[in-house]
C-alpha positions as MATLAB code, in Angstrom:
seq = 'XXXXXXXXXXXXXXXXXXXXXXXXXXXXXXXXXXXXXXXXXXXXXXXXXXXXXXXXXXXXXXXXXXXXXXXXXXXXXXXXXXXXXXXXXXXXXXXXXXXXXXXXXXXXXXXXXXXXXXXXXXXXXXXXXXXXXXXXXXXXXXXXXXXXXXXXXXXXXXXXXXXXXXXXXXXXXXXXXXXXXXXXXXXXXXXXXXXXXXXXXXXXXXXXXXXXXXXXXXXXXXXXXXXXXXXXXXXXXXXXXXXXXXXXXXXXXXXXXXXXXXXXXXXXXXXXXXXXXXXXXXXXXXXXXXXXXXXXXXXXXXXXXXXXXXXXXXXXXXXXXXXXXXXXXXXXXXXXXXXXXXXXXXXXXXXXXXXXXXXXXXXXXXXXXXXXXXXXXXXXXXXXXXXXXXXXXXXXXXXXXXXXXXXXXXXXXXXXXXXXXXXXXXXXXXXXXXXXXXXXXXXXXXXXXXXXXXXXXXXXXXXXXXXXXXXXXXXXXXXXXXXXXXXXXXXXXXXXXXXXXXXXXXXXXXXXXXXXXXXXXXXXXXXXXXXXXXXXXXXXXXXXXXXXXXXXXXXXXXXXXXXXXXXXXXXXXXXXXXXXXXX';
ca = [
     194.231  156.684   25.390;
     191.092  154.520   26.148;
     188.324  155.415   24.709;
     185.243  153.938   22.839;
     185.105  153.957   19.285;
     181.908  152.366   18.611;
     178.715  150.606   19.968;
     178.820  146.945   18.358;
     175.263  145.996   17.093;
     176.617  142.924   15.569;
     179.444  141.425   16.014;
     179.649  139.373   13.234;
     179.708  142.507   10.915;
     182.358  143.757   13.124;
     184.527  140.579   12.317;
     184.154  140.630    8.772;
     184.123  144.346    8.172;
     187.727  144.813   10.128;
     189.316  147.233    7.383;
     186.011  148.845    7.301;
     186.125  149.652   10.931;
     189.369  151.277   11.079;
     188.694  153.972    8.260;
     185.775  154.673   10.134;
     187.258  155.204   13.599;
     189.900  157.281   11.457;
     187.121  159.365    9.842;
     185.488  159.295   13.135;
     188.570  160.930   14.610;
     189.217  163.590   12.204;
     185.158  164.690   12.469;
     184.917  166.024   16.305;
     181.377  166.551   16.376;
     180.397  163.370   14.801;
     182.817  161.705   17.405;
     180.465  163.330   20.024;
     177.383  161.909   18.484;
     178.487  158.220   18.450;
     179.484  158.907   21.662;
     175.942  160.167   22.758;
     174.945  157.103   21.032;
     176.616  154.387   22.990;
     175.660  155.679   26.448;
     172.095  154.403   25.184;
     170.736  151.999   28.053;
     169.595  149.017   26.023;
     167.550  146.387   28.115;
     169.031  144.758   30.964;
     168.682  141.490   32.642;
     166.708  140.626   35.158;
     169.561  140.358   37.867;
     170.084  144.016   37.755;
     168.875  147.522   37.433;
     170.644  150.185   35.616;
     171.855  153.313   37.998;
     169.298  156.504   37.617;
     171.718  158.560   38.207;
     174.760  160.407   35.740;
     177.826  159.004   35.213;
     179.656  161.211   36.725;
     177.741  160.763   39.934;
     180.392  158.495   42.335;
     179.596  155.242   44.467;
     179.299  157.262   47.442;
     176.949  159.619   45.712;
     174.858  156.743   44.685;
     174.464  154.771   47.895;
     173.622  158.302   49.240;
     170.479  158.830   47.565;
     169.708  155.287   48.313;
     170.018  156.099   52.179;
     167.926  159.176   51.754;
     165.198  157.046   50.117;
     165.337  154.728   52.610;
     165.104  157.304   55.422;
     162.236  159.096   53.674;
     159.847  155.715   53.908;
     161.042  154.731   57.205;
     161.466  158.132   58.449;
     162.682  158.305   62.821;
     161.997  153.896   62.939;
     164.920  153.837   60.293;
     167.801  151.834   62.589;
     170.708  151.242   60.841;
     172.680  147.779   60.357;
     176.576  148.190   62.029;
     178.084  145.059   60.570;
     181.525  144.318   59.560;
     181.577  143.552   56.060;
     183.848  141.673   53.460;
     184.215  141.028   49.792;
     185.959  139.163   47.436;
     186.173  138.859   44.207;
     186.513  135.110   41.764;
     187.230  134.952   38.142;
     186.079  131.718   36.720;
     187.129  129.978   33.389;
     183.672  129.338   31.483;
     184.864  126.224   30.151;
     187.013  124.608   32.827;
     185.635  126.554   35.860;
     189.407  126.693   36.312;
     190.364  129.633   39.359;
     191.603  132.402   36.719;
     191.781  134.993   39.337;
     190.976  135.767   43.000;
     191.182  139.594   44.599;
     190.515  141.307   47.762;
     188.111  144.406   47.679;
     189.744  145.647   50.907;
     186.553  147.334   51.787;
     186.750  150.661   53.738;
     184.046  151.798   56.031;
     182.202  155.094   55.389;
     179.404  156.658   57.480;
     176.272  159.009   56.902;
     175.004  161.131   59.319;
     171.381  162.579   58.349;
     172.103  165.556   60.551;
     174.401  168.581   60.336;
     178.293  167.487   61.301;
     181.555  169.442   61.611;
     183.990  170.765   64.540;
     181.349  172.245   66.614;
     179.695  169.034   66.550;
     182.144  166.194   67.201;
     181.043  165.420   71.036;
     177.277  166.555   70.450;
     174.774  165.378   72.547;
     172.291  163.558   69.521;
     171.785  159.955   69.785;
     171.598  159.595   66.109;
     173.987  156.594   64.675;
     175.655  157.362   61.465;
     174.618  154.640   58.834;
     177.287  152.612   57.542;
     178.287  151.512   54.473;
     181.764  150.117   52.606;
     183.127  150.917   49.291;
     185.937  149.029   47.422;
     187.973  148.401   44.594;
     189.247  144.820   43.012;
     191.687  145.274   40.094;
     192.825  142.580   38.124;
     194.993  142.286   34.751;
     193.204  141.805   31.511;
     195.320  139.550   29.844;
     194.051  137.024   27.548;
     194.514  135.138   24.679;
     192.331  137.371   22.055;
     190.107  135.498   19.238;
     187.981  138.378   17.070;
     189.961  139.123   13.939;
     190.254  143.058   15.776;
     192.652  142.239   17.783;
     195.861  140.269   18.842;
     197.311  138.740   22.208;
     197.394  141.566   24.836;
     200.244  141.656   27.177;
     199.516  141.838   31.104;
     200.768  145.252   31.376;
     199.096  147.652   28.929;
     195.658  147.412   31.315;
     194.011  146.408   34.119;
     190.365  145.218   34.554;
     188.851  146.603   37.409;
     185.499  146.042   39.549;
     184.186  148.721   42.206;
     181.911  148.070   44.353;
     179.784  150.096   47.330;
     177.572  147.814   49.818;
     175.505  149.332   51.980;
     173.628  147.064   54.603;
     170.002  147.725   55.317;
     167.808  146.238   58.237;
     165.579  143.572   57.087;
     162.334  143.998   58.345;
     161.076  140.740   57.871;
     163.605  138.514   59.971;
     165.965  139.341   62.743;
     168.485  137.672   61.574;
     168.863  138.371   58.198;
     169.728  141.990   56.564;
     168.873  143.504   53.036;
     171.952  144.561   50.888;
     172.196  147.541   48.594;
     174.894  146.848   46.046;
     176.808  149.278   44.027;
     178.873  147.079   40.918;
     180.725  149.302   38.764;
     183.206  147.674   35.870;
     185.935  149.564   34.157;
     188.863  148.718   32.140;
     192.017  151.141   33.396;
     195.573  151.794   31.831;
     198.401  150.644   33.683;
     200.411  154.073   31.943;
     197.869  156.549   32.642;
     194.949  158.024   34.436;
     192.977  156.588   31.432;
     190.080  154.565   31.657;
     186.834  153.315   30.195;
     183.638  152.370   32.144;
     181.803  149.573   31.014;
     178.619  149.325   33.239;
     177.116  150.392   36.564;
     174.227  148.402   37.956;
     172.971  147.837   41.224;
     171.651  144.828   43.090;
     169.578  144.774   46.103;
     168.666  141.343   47.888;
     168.286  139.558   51.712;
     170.726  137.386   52.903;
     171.087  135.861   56.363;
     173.675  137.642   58.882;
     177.094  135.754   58.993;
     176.278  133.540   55.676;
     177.909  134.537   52.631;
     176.069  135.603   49.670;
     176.860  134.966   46.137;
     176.786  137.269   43.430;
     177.255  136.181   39.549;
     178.251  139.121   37.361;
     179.748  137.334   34.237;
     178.049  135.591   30.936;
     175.035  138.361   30.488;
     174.900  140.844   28.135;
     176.112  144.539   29.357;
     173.616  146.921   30.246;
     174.908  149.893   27.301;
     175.655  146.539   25.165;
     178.945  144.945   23.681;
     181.611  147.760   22.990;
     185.179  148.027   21.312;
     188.357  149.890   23.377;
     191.239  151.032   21.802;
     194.490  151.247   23.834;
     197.176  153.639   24.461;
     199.709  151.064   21.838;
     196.975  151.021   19.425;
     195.889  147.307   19.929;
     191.565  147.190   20.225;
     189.397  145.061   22.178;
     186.139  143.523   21.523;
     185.082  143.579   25.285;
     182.543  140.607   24.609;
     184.391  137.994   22.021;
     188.257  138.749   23.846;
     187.223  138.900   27.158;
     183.170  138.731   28.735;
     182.816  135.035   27.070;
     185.225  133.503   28.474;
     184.796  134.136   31.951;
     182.421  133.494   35.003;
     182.913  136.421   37.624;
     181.599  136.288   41.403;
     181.611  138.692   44.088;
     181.574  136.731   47.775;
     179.933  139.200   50.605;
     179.738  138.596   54.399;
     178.587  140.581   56.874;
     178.572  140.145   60.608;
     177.438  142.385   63.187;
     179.889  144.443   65.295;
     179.968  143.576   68.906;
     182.147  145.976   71.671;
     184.983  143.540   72.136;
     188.695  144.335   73.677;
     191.316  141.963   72.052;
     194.408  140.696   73.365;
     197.322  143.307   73.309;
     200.726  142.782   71.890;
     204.385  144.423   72.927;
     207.069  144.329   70.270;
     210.326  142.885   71.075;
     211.888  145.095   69.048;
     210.500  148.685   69.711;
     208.565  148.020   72.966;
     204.964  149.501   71.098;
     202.087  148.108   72.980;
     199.536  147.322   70.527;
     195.896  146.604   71.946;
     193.111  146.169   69.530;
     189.280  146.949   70.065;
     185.944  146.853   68.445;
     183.555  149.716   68.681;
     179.784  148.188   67.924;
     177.889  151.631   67.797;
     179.078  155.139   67.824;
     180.520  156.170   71.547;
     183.171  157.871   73.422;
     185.913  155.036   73.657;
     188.622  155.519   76.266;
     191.623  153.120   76.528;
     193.472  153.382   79.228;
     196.907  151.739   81.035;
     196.763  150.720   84.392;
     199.353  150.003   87.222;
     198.410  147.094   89.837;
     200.725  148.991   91.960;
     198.987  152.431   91.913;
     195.203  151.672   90.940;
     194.255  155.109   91.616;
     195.778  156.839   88.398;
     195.532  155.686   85.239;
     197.358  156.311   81.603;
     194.969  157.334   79.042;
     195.650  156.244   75.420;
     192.586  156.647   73.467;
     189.479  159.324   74.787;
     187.626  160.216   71.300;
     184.724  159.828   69.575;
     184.369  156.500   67.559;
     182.338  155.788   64.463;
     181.476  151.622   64.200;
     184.586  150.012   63.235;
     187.933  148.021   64.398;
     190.559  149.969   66.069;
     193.906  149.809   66.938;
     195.739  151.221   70.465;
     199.177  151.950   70.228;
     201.742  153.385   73.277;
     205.218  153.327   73.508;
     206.205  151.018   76.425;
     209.940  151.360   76.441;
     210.453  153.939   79.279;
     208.063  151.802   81.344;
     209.594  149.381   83.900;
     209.334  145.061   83.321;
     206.330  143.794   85.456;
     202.154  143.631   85.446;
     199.967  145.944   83.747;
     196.069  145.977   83.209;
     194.548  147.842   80.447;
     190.882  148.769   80.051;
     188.685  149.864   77.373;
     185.164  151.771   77.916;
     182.548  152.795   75.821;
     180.231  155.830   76.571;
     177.122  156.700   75.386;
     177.503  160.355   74.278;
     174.654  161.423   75.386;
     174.087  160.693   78.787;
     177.478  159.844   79.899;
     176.493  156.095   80.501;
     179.247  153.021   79.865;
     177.746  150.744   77.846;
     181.056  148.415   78.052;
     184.173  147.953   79.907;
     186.732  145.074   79.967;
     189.659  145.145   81.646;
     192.627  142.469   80.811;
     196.228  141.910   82.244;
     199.561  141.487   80.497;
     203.369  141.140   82.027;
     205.920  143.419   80.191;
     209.817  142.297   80.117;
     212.510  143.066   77.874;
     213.649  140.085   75.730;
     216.333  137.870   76.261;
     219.379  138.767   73.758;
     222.425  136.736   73.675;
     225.708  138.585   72.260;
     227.415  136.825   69.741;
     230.931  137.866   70.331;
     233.551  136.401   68.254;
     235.825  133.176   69.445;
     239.098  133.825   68.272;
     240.118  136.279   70.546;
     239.908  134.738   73.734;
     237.966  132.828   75.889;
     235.258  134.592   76.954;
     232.680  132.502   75.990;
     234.416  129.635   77.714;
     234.320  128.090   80.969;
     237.439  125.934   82.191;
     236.604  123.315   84.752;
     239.106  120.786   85.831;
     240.740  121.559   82.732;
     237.877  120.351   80.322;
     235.888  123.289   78.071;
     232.407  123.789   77.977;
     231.438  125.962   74.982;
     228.461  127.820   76.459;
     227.591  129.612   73.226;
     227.837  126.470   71.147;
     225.369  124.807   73.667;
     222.927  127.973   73.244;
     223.049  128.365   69.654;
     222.536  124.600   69.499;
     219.404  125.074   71.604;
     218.333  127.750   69.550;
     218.258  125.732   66.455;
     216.536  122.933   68.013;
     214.051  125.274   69.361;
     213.545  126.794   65.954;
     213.183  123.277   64.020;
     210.376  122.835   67.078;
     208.561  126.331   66.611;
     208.469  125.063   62.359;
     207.245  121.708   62.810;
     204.366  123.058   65.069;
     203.214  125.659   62.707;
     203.318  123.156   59.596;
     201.417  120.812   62.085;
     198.839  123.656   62.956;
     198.366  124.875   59.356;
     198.047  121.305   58.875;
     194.977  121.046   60.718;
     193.792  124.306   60.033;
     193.594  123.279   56.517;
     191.619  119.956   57.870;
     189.239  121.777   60.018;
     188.634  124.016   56.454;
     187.674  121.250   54.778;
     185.986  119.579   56.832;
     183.222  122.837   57.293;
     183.484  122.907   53.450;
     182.164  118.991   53.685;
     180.208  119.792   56.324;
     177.858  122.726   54.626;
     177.525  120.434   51.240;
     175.988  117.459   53.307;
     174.216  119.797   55.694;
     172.908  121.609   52.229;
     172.121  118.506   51.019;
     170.100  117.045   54.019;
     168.250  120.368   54.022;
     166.636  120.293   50.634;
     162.881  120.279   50.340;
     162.273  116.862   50.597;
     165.515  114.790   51.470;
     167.315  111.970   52.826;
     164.236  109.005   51.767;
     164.872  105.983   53.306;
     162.779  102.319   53.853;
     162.473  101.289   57.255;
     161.154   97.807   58.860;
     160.123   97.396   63.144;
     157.578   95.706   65.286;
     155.039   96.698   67.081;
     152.534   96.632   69.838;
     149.241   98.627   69.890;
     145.329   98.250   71.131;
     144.252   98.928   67.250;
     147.119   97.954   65.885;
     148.012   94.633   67.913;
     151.473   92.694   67.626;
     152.359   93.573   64.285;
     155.435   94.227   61.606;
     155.360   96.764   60.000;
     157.381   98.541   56.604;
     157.620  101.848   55.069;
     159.383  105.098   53.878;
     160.489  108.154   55.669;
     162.042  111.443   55.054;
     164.694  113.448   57.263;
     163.309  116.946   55.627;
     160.187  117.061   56.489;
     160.392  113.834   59.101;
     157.621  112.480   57.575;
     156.686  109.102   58.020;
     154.069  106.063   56.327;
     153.897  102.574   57.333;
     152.067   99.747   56.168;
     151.901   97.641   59.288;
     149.888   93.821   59.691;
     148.921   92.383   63.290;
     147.752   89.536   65.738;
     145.313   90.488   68.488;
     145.148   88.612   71.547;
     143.837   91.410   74.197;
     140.051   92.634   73.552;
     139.990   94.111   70.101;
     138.035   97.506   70.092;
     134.733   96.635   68.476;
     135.071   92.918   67.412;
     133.115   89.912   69.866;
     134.838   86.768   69.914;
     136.155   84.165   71.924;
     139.828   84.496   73.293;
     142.778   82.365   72.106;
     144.665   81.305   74.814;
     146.438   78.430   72.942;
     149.302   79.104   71.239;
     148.725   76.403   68.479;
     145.477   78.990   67.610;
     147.866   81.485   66.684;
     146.459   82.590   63.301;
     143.021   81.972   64.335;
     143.262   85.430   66.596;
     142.116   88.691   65.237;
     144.197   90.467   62.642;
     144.761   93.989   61.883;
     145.692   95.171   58.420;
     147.250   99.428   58.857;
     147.836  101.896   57.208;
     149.693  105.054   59.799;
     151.236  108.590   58.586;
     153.716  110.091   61.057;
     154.691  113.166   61.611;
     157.894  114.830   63.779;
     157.424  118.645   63.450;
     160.668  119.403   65.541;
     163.755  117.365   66.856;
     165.872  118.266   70.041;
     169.345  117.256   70.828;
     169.987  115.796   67.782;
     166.872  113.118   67.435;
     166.852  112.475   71.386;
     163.532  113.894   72.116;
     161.029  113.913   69.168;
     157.366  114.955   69.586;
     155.025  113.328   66.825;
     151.679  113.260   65.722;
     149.919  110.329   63.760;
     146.685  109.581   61.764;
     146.095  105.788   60.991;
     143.347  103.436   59.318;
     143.011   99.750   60.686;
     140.894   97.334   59.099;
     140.115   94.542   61.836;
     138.539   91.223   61.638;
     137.740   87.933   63.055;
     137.016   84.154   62.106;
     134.791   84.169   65.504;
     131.207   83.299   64.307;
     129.656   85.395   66.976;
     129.475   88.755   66.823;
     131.216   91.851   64.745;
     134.147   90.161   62.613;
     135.071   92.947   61.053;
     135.758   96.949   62.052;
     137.101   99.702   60.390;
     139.103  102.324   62.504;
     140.193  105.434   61.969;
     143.190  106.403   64.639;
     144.522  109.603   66.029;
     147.555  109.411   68.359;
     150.203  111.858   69.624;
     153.585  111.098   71.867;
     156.825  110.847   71.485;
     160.127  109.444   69.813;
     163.082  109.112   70.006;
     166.316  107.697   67.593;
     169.255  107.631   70.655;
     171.858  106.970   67.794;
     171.045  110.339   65.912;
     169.072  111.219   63.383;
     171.267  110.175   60.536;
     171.670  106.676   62.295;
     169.320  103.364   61.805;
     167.419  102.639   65.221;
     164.403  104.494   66.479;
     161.593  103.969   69.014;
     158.052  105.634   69.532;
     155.429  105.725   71.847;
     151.597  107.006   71.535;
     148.470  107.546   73.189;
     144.857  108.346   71.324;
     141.668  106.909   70.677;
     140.608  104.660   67.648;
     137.246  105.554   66.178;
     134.919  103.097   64.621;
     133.303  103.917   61.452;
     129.794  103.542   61.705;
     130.035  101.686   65.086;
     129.333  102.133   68.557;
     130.807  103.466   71.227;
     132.197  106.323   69.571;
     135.996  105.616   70.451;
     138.171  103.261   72.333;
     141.724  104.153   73.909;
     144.408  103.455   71.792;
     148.016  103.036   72.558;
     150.838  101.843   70.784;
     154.938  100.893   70.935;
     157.250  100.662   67.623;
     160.766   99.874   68.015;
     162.752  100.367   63.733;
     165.713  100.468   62.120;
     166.316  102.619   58.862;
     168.102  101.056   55.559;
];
C-alpha cells in the first residue's frame, strides 16, 4: 500500500541513517496512534514559493469542489456584471530532463467540460425561461509512469509498472477585466503518485495558480525544480521498495503544463456518411447555452423536415449522428439552429448540402471456375478484374504518396510558425532590431546634406547626425548667393542633429506617420550680416520603407517651422526630403 512514512527534514540524515529509518517505520507501524501523529505532522504546510498558493480548503475537498468556491467568490465581488468566459480549452502536459532538457515524457489531459449554474437546476428546469449562462470550466487528468533510475541509498531501480505518477488539473477561465482580448485563469494542479495494482495512492501537493494570458496564445506553466508545498516526503510501495520523492524523482525533472483557450463560436462543420454503415455524422459547435435543433432536409420536399437533434445545449462541441441507410442515393441539405431559450429568437442557422450514394464494391469472385470475369473478343482475353485491381493499386500508391507529400508540408508549415514566433518574439523585445543607416537629404534648415545614424525597429526610433550646403535663402543668415559652382564650399553650411519618431506602421512599413525634433547650427563666411544661427526644428509627415520594414531602403518627407534661438522672426517654414538605406 502507499502510504507516507515520514516527513524528511533532511535528507542527508535520511541517507546516512537508512537502517535507522526502517526500525522506525517498523516501530512506527506496530504503534497506531503514534502512526497518526506523524501523520498529522506531515500534512504541516511549510512555506511555499512564490509561484503558488496552497489550497484553503481540506483534502478531501475535490477539484470541482475547489474551483466551486472560487466561482462563488468571484460571483460575490462581481455580483449580476459577472459574464462568464465560454472558451474551448486544452492542456498538455511535458516532462523535461533537468540536465539534457531531453523530451522524457509528453501526455494529454483530455480535458472535459463542466458547467455551474448559480441558480436552482433539475427536471423541472431543463427548458426554463432564465437567461443565466452556466460558467464553464474543465477538469483533467495526465498520468505518466514513474520509472527512473533511483540514486538515495533508500531505494533501488523501480520498474515501470509498480506506479504511475499522475497530475490533475481543473482550469477555470475568468473574464479579464482589463483587456478584451485576454482572459484570467484559475488553475487547480494537484500531484499524486498512484499504484498500477490498486486503488492506492499518495497525494503529494495541491496548489493553485491564477494569472492573465491573451485569448488563443498558449500559456506556460513550470511546476518542476521547487520545493513541495508539505516539503520532501518518502513512499513506500505495495513490493516494499521506498521512494525519496525529491532525490529519485523531483530533481531530475523539469515539468510544464501547456494551456490554450479559444473562444467558442456557433459553427456547423462538414458532415460525413460512412461507407460502411451509412451513419451520417455532422458535427457542430454550440458558443452559449441554447436550444440547438439539427435537422435533415430533402431538396425535393422543402416543406418537411427530419429532426435529429432539438435539446438544450450547454457550451461545447457536438456530434449529430442518423442512420442514412434506408434513405435513397441523391441531395440532401442539413441545417443547424440555435435558439435563445428565452425568447424563442435564432441566434444562428447554417444550412449546407451533401450528395449521398452507396459505394462502389467490386466482387472478387474466384478465376478458376470459369470465365466470368472474362470477356472474349475476336478470340483475344481481356482480364477485366486484373485491369481493376491493377487500377486499384495504382490508385492506392497515388492516395500514399499524396498524404506523405501533405504531412510533408504540414510538418513545413509547423516549422515554419515555430520560426516564425521566435523571430517575431525576437523583433518584439523592448528595444530591438538596432541598425546604422546612411541617406541624403534636402531641407530649408537642413540644406543638401548626408547624413548617418542609428535606428530601432521596437520602438522605430530614429537619430541622425546630418551635415549640409545651402544654396536657397538660409533662415536667419544675410549673405551673398553662390551661383558658381567652383564656390561650392564657400555656401552656407548646416551642422544637425534630428530624433525621429514612427509611433505606428501600416501595411507593413508602407505608410508611416512620424514626428521629429532637430537642432541645426548654421553659418556663413559672408562678411555681412548674421553668419551664424542656431535652430531648433519641429517637423511632422510621413514615411515610408516600400521594401518592408525588415528591408534596407526608406524615404521621408516633413513639413514644420525652424525656430531661431534668440533671433528674429520667431520661425521660418521648414521642409525637408531624406531618401536611406539600413546596414
Amino acid at each position: 500500500m502507499l502510504r507516507f512514512l515520514l516527513r524528511v527534514h533532511s535528507a542527508r540524515t535520511i541517507r546516512s541513517h537508512t537502517r535507522d529509518f526502517v526500525l522506525l517505520a517498523f516501530f512506527l507501524a506496530l504503534l497506531g496512534g503514534a502512526r497518526e501523529s506523524v501523520a498529522q505532522q506531515s500534512n504541516i504546510a511549510q512555506a511555499v514559493p512564490d509561484r503558488a498558493k496552497v489550497v484553503k480548503s481540506s483534502d478531501d475537498a475535490t477539484i470541482e469542489e475547489l474551483i466551486n468556491e472560487r466561482i462563488k467568490e468571484e460571483w460575490a465581488t462581481a455580483g449580476a456584471d459577472f459574464h462568464p468566459e465560454m472558451v474551448r480549452t486544452e492542456a498538455d502536459y511535458a516532462r523535461l530532463s533537468v540536465s539534457s532538457k531531453d523530451l522524457l515524457y509528453e501526455a494529454s489531459f483530455h480535458l472535459q467540460p463542466h458547467y455551474y449554474s448559480h441558480s436552482a437546476t433539475g427536471p423541472d428546469t431543463a427548458h426554463r425561461t432564465e437567461a443565466e449562462q452556466p460558467i464553464m470550466y474543465y477538469v483533467g487528468t495526465a498520468r505518466t509512469p514513474l520509472a527512473l533510475p533511483m540514486v538515495s541509498n533508500l531505494s533501488k531501480a523501480l520498474s515501470g509498472d509498480e506506479a504511475s505518477y499522475t497530475v490533475n488539473i481543473g482550469v477555470l477561465p475568468l473574464p479579464d477585466p482589463t483587456s478584451q482580448d485576454s482572459m484570467r485563469y484559475f488553475v487547480v494542479i494537484e500531484r499524486t503518485i498512484e499504484s498500477n495494482h490498486t486503488d492506492n495512492y499518495v497525494r503529494l501537493e495541491r496548489f493553485v495558480k491564477e494569472f492573465s494570458a491573451k485569448t488563443g496564445d498558449p500559456a506556460y506553466l513550470r511546476i518542476a525544480n521547487e520545493s513541495l508545498a508539505k516539503a520532501a516526503v518518502i513512499v513506500q510501495l505495495e513490493s516494499g521498495a521506498v521512494l525519496d520523492f525529491d532525490d529519485d524523482f523531483s530533481r531530475f525533472i523539469d515539468e510544464h503544463i501547456i494551456i490554450k483557450s479559444d473562444k467558442l463560436d456557433f459553427k456547423l462543420g462538414q458532415q460525413t456518411v460512412s461507407d460502411i454503415s451509412n451513419r451520417l455524422s455532422i458535427p457542430y459547435s454550440v458558443a452559449r447555452t441554447c436550444e440547438a435543433k439539427v435537422e435533415l432536409l430533402s431538396v425535393v420536399d422543402t416543406e418537411h423536415s427530419l429532426t435529429i437533434i432539438d435539446t438544450l445545449r450547454q457550451p461545447a462541441n457536438y456530434l449529430a449522428e442518423l442512420d442514412m441507410s434506408k434513405f435513397a442515393d441523391g441531395p440532401y441539405r442539413y441545417r443547424f439552429t440555435a435558439i435563445e431559450p428565452v425568447t424563442g429568437k435564432v441566434i444562428y442557422t447554417e444550412t449546407r448540402e451533401f450528395h449521398k450514394s452507396e459505394p462502389i464494391t467490386v466482387s472478387q469472385s474466384s478465376r478458376s471456375g470459369g470465365p466470368s470475369d472474362t470477356l472474349k473478343i475476336g478470340g483475344k482475353k481481356i482480364d477485366w478484374a486484373a485491369l481493376l485491381a491493377e487500377e486499384n493499386e495504382q490508385i492506392d500508391s497515388e492516395q500514399v504518396l499524396n498524404e506523405r507529400m501533405k504531412s510533408t508540408l504540414d510538418q513545413s508549415k509547423s516549422d515554419k510558425d515555430q520560426l516564425q514566433k521566435i523571430v517575431n518574439a525576437n523583433q518584439q523585445s523592448a528595444i530591438a532590431d538596432v541598425h546604422g543607416r546612411a541617406g541624403f537629404g534636402i531641407g530649408d534648415a537642413a540644406g543638401e546634406n548626408f547624413f548617418i545614424g542609428i535606428e530601432s525597429n521596437r520602438p522605430a526610433l530614429s537619430f541622425d547626425v546630418s551635415f549640409g550646403m545651402m544654396y536657397a535663402p538660409v533662415p536667419y543668415l544675410n549673405y551673398t548667393l553662390r551661383g558658381n559652382v567652383s564656390n561650392f564650399f564657400l555656401s552656407p553650411k548646416s551642422l544637425g542633429f534630428q530624433l525621429q519618431y514612427i509611433p505606428v506602421k501600416f501595411f507593413n512599413g508602407i505608410i508611416e506617420p512620424l514626428i521629429g525634433v532637430a537642432y541645426y547650427g548654421t553659418w556663413s563666411s559672408a562678411q555681412t550680416g548674421v553668419t551664424s544661427a542656431p535652430l531648433l526644428s519641429g517637423q511632422i509627415g510621413i514615411a515610408c520603407e516600400p521594401l518592408g520594414e525588415m528591408h534596407g531602403l526608406g524615404f521621408s518627407l516633413c513639413y514644420g517651422a525652424a525656430y531661431g534661438l534668440g533671433l528674429s522672426p520667431a520661425s521660418y517654414p521648414d521642409w525637408s526630403f531624406k531618401a536611406y538605406i539600413r546596414f
